[in-house]
N, C-alpha and C positions, 0 to 999 in steps of 0.2 A: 586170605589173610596175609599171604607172604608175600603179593603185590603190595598191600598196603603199607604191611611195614616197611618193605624199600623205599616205599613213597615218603613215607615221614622221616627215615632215615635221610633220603637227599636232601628232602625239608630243611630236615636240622644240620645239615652240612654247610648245607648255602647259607642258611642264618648264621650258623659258627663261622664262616668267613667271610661275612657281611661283619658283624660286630668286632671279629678281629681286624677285620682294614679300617674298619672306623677306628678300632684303638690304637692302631700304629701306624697306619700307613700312613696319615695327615703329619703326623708328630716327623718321622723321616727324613719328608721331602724338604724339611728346613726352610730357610730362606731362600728363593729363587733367584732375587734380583730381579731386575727391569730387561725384559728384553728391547730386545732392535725393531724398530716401528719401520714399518713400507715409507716412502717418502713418496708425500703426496705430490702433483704436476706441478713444476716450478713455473712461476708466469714467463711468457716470451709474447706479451703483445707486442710490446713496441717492435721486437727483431722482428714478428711476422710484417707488422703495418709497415716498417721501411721497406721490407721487400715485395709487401703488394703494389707499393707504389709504381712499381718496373716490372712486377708480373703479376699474370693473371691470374685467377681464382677460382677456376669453373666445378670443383669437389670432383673431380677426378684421382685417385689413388692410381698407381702403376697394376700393369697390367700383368700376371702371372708370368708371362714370355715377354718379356718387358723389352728385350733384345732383338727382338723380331719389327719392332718399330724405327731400327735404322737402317731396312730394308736392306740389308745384304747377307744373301745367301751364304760368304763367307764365314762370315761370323757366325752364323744360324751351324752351319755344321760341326764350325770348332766347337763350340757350345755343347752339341748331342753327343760328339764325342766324348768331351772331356766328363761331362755327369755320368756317363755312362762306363768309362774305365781307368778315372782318376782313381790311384791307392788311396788316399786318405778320404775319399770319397765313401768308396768302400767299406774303409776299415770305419767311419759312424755308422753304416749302414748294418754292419754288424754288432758293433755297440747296443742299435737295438733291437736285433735280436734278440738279445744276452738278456735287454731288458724288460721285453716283453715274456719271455720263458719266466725271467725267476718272478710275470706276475702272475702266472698259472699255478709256478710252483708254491706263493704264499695263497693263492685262492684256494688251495686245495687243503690249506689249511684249517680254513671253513668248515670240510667235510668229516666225518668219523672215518679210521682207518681199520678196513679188516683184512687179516692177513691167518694165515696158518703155521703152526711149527710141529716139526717129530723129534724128540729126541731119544738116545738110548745109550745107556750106560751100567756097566760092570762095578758095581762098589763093594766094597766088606768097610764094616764098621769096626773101630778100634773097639775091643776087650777094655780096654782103663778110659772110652772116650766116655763125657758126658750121656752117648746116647746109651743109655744101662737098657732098655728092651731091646736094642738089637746088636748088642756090645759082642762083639766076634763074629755076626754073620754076613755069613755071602748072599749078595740076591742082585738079578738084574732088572733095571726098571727102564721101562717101555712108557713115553708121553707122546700123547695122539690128540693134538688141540685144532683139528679142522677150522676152528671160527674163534678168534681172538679179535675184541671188537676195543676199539682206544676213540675216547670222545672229550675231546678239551672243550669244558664247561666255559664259554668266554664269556664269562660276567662283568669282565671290568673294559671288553673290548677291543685288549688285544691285538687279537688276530685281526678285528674287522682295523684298527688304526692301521698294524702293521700291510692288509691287503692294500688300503687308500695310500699308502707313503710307496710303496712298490708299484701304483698305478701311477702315481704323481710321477716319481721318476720315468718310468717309460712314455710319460705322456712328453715330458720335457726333453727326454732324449730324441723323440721325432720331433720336435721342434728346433733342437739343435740340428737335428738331419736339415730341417729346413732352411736352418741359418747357413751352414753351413753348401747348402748348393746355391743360395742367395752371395755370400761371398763367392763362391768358385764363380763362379757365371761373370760375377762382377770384374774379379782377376784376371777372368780370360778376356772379357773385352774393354778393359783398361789396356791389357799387354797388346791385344788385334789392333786398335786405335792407337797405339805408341807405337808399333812397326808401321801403320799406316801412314804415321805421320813422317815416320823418319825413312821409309823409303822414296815418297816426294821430298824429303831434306838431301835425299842421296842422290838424287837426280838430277836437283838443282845444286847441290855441292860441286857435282860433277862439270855440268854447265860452266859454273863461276870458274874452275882450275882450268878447263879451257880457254875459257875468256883472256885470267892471268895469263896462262903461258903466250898467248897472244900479244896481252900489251908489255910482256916481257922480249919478246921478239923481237918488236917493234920498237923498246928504248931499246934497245942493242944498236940494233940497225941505225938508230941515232945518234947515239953515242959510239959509232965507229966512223959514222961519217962526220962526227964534231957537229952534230948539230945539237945535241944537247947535251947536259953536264953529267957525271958520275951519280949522284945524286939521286934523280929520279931512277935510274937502271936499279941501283939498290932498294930502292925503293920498290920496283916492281919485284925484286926477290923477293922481301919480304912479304908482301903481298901476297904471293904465291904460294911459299912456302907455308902461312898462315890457312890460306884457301886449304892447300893439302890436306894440312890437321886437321881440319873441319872435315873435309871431306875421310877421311880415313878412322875418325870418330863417329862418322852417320855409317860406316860401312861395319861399323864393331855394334852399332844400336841396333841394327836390323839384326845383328849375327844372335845378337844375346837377346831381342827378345822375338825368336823364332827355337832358340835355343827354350825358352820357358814354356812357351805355349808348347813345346813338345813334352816336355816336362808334365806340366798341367796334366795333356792327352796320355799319359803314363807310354811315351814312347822314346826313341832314343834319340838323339841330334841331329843324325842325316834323317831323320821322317819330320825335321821342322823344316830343311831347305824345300821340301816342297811345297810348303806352303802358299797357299794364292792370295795376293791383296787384291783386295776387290775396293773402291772409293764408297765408301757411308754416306748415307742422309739424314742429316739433323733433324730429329723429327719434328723436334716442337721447343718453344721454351718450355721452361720448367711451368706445370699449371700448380699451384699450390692449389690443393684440394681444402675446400668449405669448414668442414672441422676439421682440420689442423692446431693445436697437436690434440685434443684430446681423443681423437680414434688411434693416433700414435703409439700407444699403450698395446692396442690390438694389432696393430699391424706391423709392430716390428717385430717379428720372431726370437733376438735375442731376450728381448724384454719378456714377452711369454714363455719364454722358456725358465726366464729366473724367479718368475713370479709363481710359476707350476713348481721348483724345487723349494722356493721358500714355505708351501704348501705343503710338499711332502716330506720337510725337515720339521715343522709343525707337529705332523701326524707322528715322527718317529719320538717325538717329547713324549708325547700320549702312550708310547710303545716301551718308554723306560722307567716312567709314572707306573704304571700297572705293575710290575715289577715289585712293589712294594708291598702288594697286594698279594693274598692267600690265592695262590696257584690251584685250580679243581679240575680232574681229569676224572672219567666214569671210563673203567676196565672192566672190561667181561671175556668170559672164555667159557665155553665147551667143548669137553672129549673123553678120552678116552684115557686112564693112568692105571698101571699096574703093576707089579713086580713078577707077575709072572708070563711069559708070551704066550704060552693058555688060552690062558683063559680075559685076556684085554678084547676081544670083539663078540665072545659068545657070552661073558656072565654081564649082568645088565649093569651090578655092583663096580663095576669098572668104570663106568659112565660120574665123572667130574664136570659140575663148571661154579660158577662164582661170577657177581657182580657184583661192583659197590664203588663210590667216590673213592678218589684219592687224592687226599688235601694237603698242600705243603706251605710254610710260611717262613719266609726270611728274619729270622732272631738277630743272628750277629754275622756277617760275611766280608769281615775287616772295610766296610766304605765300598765296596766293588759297585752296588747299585746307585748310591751317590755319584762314583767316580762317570757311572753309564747316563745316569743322568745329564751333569755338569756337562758331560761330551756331549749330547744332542743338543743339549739347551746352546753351549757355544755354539757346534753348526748349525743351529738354528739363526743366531744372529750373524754367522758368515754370508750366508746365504739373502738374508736380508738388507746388509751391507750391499752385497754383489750388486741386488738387484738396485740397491741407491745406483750404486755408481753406472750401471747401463742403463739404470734411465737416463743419470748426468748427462752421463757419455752421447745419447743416443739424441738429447737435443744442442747436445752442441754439432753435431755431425750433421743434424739437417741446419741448424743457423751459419757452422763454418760453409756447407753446400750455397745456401742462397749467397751468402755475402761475396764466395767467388766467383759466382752464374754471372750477378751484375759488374764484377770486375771486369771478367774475361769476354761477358758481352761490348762494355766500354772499349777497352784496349783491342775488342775486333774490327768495332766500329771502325773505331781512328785510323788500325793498319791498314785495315779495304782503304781508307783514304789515302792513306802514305803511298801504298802500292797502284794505286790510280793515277797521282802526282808522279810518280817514277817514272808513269809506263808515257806519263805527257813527257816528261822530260827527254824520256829517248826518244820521241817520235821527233824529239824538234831536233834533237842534235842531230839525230841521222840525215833530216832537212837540211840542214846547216852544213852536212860532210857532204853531202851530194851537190847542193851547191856553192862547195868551195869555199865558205864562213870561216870554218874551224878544219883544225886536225882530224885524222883519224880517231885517236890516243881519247878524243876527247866522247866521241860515239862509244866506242868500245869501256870506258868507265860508268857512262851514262847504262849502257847496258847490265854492267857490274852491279850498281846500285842496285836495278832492277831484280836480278835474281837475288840481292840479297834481303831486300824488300819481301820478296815472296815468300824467300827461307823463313821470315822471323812469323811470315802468315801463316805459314804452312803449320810449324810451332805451336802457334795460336791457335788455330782450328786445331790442331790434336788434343788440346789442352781441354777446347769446346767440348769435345766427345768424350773424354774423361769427366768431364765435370755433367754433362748430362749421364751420364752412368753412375756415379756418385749420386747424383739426385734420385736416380731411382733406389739405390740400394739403401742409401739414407730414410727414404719415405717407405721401404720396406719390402721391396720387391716384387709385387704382389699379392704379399702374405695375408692371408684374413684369418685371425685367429676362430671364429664362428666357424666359417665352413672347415679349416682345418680340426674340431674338435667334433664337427657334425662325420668328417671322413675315420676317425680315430675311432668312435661307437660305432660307426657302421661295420668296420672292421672288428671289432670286438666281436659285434656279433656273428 
């Protein structure tokens, strides 16, 4: 009989705060307004079809070690380095720790809590208090509650919103882990490919100041023996003096970015002078892959990661909604209470416990649920916002990638040519010096030309290398949202 009436007792508890949330809690939650809508894929045919026109299309997506495709072992180690003990590397990588803990610690809110307490205490009751049967006495009481059981009744959900918006979050912070070793990677071989380029700039910087000082010698020697005017000799100062600052500008490019990749690898400045340049291989042009953009969505990591919080800022709506609703926890406890130390383990009379709901309901709490509302709903539509704009973002960043690929493919083109014309030029002039044609002056500019031809290829090609790096980090790095969500439950489990 005493199981049943608890039963009907919970019965009528849950009913009582069923009818009480249908009577207030709708009336409440007021007007919401319009939330922020996901924005669906902006068209980009025409940007893709003008750049299939000049590249290929074979559905190839980049490749997880995407870096490993410009065959150099240099790069490949700065790389495992730097993932490996970059600081801010790190410091996401603990991020989600943080945020995978606090998804244990809301799952565990799932569970009923049991727990024990003793307490012991000396009272005397005031003579004039209200308590008139024990008004003036002394007695010590002795609480022995072995098994105190607390069970949050989540009828409206709750906990399970609150567990899904703590998992949302930690799913989205390993995906920032992922974006974020997608940019690192991308950083360091942006910066290995700019010191590549610009220690071939320093080379042939170097070359050309020789060269100058040479045909600076040589108007001297002209202009002392009156064979030629003022004029040209200043002229080859100049010259030189220009040559210089270039050259003393490619020697500060290499410094600072050997100075960042040390940076990056979380070490100090003298561990970037050792750094090795190794010469890269272009691996390929850009293949734009078959569905382009719409797997785009899954394969950029930023975008998955915004699309996962605007999910878990959803869930927390759900989590300030309930809120309005009759709160129901079931307490129980058994043990042991007495006023005397006696007889608390030997009379059976000592032996206390008690179950039953405990239902609470929000009447009046000046707007504060409102106010917790209002705030999730906004971050709700910040979040939604976000994820507009990194999609924006994220297809301009592949159409700005193509539309440079075919620039700096062009402007390659043409300088291989510039720099082939150059290289006929000096062969003829040197012809010409040998056989008495022409001047020295005239060989030795002819050569000039020539390394500066190659300087601006050199340039070029670094640019190359940058821009195929950009294309990978653009199309996502690797990333496959799928297997990366298939690795996260496995993990879980």
């Amino acid at each position: 009989m005493k199981f049943a009436f608890r039963y009907r007792f919970l019965a009528f508890a849950a009913g009582l705060a069923t009818v009480l949330a249908l009577m207030t809690g709708c009336a409440w939650f007021g007007d919401t307004g319009k939330r922020a809508e996901i924005m669906t894929l902006p068209d980009m045919s025409q940007t893709l079809a003008a750049a299939r026109s000049s590249l290929t299309a074979d559905g190839q997506w980049p490749r997880q070690a995407w870096w490993e495709d410009f065959k150099t072992p240099a790069l490949n180690r700065l790389i495992t380095l730097v993932l490996a003990d970059n600081p801010n590397f790190k410091e996401a990588a603990a991020r989600l720790r943080q945020a995978q803990a606090l998804v244990d610690a809301q799952a565990a809110e799932l569970y009923p809590s049991v727990d024990a307490n003793v307490s012991f205490s000396a009272q005397r009751f005031s003579a004039n208090s209200v308590q008139a049967k024990l008004a003036g006495e002394n007695f010590r009481q002795l609480l022995i509650n072995p098994l105190v059981l607390r069970y949050h009744l989540d009828f409206w959900g709750r906990d399970r919103a609150a567990l899904e918006a703590a998992v949302g979050k930690a799913l989205a912070v390993e995906t920032e882990l992922a974006d974020a070793k997608l940019l690192l990677a991308a950083t360091v071989a942006n910066s290995y490919f700019a010191l590549l380029a610009a220690a071939e700039k320093q080379a042939l910087a170097k070359e050309i100041v020789t060269n100058r000082e040479a045909l600076l010698a040589l108007q001297q020697v002209l202009n002392t023996s009156g064979l030629a005017a003022t004029a040209p000799l200043l002229q080859a100062k100049m010259a030189l003096n220009t040559a210089q600052q270039v050259a003393a500008g490619m020697n500060a490019e290499v410094e600072l970015q050997k100075n960042l990749l040390a940076a990056l690898a979380g070490k100090g400045p003298d561990w970037g002078r050792g750094i090795v340049v190794e010469d890269g291989v272009m691996p390929h042009r850009p293949a734009l892959p078959a569905d382009l953009p719409l797997r785009l969505l899954a394969r950029r990591p930023d975008l998955s990661a915004a699309k996962l919080h605007a999910q878990a800022a959803s869930q927390e709506i759900k989590v300030a909604e309930s809120a309005f609703y009759p709160d129901v926890n079931l307490i129980a406890f058994a043990g042991l209470h007495s006023v005397s130390l006696s007889d608390v383990v030997l009379q059976g009379a000592s032996l206390a416990y008690a179950v039953g709901p405990s239902i609470s309901l929000p009447i009046f709490e000046g707007g504060r649920l409102r106010a917790r509302l209002n705030f999730q709903e906004a971050g709700y539509d910040a979040v939604v916002e976000r994820y507009n704009g990194t999609l924006l973002h994220a297809l301009q960043e592949v159409a700005d990638v193509l539309a440079r690929w075919r620039d700096i493919d062009t402007r390659l083109t043409e300088q291989r040519q510039i720099v082939a014309e150059a290289d006929e030029v000096q062969r003829l002039a040197d012809r010409l010096n040998r056989s008495g044609l022409n001047d020295r002056s005239e060989a030795m500019l002819a050569r000039v030309e020539t390394l500066q031809q190659r300087f601006r290829l050199a340039a070029l090609e670094g640019e190359q290398f940058k821009t195929a790096v950009q294309a990978s980090k653009a199309l996502g790095g690797g990333f496959n949202e799928i297997s990366a969500n298939a690795q996260q439950i496995s993990h879980a489990k």
